[in-house]
Steps between C-alpha positions, in 0.01 A plus 500: 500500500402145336735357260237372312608134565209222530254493839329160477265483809261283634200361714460228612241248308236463729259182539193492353302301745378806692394848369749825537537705848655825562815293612520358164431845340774648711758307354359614143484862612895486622610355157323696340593827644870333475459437110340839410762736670817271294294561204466834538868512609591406161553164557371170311215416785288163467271375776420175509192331704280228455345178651658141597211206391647181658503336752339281735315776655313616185434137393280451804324867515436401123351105546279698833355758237430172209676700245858386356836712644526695169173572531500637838832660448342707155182591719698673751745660321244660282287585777737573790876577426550654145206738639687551817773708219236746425325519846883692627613616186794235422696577171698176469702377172361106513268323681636128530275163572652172615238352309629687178712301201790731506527410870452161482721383204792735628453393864551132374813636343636624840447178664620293258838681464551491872460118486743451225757683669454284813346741738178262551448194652265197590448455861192475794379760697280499866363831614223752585374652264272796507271465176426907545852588492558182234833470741622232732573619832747540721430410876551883585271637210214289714285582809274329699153470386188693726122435437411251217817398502653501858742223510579553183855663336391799250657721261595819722392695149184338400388332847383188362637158595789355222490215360771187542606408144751258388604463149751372257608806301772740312751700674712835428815455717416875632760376770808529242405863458510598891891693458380657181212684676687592811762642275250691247350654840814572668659659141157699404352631812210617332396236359209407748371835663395598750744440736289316706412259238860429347574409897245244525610341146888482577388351884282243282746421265819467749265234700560289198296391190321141393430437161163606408197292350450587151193310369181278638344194387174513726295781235582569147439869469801661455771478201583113429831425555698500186650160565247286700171687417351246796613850723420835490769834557441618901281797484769742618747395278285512239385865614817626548636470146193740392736750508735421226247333301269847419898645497531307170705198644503169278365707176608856460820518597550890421209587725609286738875660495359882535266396755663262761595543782195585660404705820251297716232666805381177649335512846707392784310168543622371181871665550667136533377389124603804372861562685569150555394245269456728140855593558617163511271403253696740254842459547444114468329611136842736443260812515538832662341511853221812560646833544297553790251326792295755642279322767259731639281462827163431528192687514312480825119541611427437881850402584499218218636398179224583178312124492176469306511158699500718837265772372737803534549441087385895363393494100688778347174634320358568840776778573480617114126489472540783783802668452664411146808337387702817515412517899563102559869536325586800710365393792670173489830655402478743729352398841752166543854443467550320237729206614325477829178355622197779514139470623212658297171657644258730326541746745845597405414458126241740510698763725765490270320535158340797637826683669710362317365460108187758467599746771921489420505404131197527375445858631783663373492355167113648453600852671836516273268448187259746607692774617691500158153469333385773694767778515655409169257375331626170489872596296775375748683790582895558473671548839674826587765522775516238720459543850660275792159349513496426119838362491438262816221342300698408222766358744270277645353386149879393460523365780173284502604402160844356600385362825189290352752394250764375801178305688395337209804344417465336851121413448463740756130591319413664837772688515463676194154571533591670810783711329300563170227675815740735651432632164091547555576592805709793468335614158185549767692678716650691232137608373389588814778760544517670246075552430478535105161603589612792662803600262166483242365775614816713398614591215825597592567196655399284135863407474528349814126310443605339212863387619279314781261355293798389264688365777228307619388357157859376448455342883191343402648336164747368687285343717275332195797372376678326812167381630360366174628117606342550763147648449516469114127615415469819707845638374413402145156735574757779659747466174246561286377784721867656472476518187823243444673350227367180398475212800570539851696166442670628223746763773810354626429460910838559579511858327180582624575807645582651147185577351423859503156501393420663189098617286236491654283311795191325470245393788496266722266310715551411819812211509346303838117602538366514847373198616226491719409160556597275760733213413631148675 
């Protein structure tokens, strides 16, 4: 049961030098899903996304295309990733831009309070630096070069050679911080989940820590320095702070109180900036760290990491153009653990929306609605004496309740799903046996007709409620259909199990249509 407290969670802000993939959309789709069951746990829910503007990187895409960064930045966020929110069905709080005044002026404000309590520094810096990643390198983060670039060092992540830059710039003396994160990750365990992830960030961290670049004098877009505007803030630390700036930091101090501190689903590439250096970055400012560093793995196609650099890049709207927004969440949510790596192919997409969402879900919703319409004209009847068979379903609606409630408070997403399906699962089985069809054609059996049509109305509800995170347009449609109270959205999740089901059904179309066509 939620104690209604604040659940501030977020995406990352993702670059706007290339158009979304399904790897970007995944992330959405697990915040998402994330934000939507806290707020319909009663608590204060606010998603946060958006896109980061600076940098290097965009600079050049921008001066290659003859249009000014701002200007490329507004044509693809317009075009590319606010659409992206409606192409899978995102229902975030804020959408935040690097490029926007709130961020800007109250980024400033970060940086300059950090130098004026001595936690930055002039000094020069030699290294590799990847201009994809906008990251220097460490020797181990490189690999040897094959092809165009054979005898060449690359980025192991973007595979293109890295560039040798030296410069006179601003530190943060991230190395002062180095006990204070090795205690915060001994003290909260969960801090960085999963496991697997929190292991590679206390092995990092124990290795020891140099002070990180902060700013570069080689481009000027990017947030001028506050005190020597001849330098502009370091894209990531600059990006990083988007997440108390939208929270209210700098200018609305209440918001920023209720809000902060802030869940955070970053993909594990980027774990470091988020369990590493925004840590440090806070306490140095005297603010809370995150509650929480989920990084989760990456989404595969042919054995490698989603690039649109390396073709394998999948636009969401060619999976929803097909199947719908409802099918990519679940499938998504559903078909990888969420936490671990997990390849993609179409042929276990489509397998799955048809066993899984038309034949499972989608067919008993439609027969529940039409048996009721058909041997009780549509009223939803009151249950007589419950059987064993009766009372088993309404264990496992308990049961499915608490236990997608347990997984979600681990981000287990795929875990729930699963539970939430033992649910369909027996409720099939359930119809099967006991053939209202048959106990139709009986009047002396009405009673027990309408305590199994009652029983498995209540099952279905159930179901619309605990899966409407999830697949929130088709169990909308089914609520409707049930003939229940006001908005799917509007039921508590974690008391699913107690609606009852009162009035009358309506109709309802089939939830996931037959598809015929062949996809991929």
């Amino acid at each position: 049961m939620s104690d209604g407290s604040s659940f501030y969670i977020t995406t990352p802000i993702f670059y706007v030098n290339d158009v979304p993939h399904i790897g970007h959309a995944y992330t959405e789709v697990a915040a998402d899903v994330l934000a939507r069951w806290h707020r319909q746990s009663g608590d204060d829910a606010w998603l946060l996304t958006g896109t980061d503007e600076h940098g290097q990187k965009i600079l050049r895409t921008a001066v290659a295309n003859g249009v000014t960064p701002k200007e490329w930045a507004d044509r693809l966020v317009e075009t590319a990733w606010k659409p992206l929110l409606g192409t899978v069905n995102i229902a975030n709080d804020d959408f935040i831009r690097t490029t926007d005044a709130r961020h800007e002026v109250n980024a400033a404000k970060f940086v300059q309070h950090l130098h004026d309590e001595g936690h930055i520094y002039t000094g020069e810096f030699e290294g590799f630096y990847c201009v994809g990643c906008e990251e220097y390198k460490q020797p181990g983060d490189l690999v040897a070069g094959t092809g165009d670039y054979a005898g060449q060092q690359v980025c192991a992540i973007h595979s293109k050679p890295v560039e040798l830059l030296h410069e006179k710039n601003y530190f943060f003396r991230m190395s002062a911080f180095a006990d204070r994160l090795l205690a915060l990750y001994d003290e909260n365990p969960d801090f960085i989940q999963p496991e697997s992830a929190r292991n590679e960030v206390v092995s990092f961290v124990k290795h020891g820590l140099t002070d990180l670049s902060i700013s570069r004098s080689s481009f000027d877009w990017g947030i001028k320095v506050p005190w020597d505007e001849s330098h502009v803030v370091y894209v990531w630390f600059d990006a990083l702070l988007n997440y108390i700036t939208a929270a209210g930091y700098g200018q609305d101090d209440e918001k920023f109180a209720r809000l902060w501190p802030a869940t955070h689903i970053v993909g594990k590439d980027i774990l470091r900036f988020h369990a590493v250096i925004w840590p440090a970055m806070l306490m140095a400012a005297g603010i809370e760290v995150p509650k929480k560093v989920f990084g989760h793995g990456w989404l595969l196609v042919g054995g490698e990491k989603m690039s649109k650099s390396k073709l394998t890049g999948i636009a969401p709207s060619q999976i929803t153009e097909t199947f719908g927004s409802d099918a990519f969440r679940y499938y998504f949510m559903r078909a990888i653990s969420f936490g671990q790596d997990g390849s993609f192919s179409w042929e276990d997409l489509s397998a799955r929306y048809q066993s899984e969402l038309a034949n499972g879900f989608g067919n008993l919703a439609s027969r529940v609605i039409a048996m009721v319409n058909r041997y009780c004209e549509g009223a939803i009847p009151a249950a007589g004496a419950l059987t064993e068979a009766d009372a088993l379903i309404r264990a496992t609606e308990k049961r499915a309740t608490d236990a997608a409630a347990e997984a979600i408070d681990r981000f287990a997403i795929h875990e729930a799903l699963a539970s939430v399906w033992e649910l369909v699962d027996e409720l099939n089985g359930y119809i099967t046996t006991q053939e209202p069809w048959a106990l139709s054609k009986d009047p002396a059996n009405r009673e027990r007709l309408e305590t199994v049509l009652n029983t498995a109305v209540r099952g279905v509800g159930t179901l619309a409620v605990l899966l409407s995170p999830v697949i929130p347009v088709a169990t909308a449609k089914l609520w409707t259909a049930l003939g229940g109270t006001g908005l799917v959205t509007d039921q508590r999740i974690d008391t699913a199990w107690e609606w009852t089901g009162s009035g009358r059904v309506g109709t309802l179309e089939a939830l996931f249509p037959r598809i015929e066509a062949p996809v991929g």
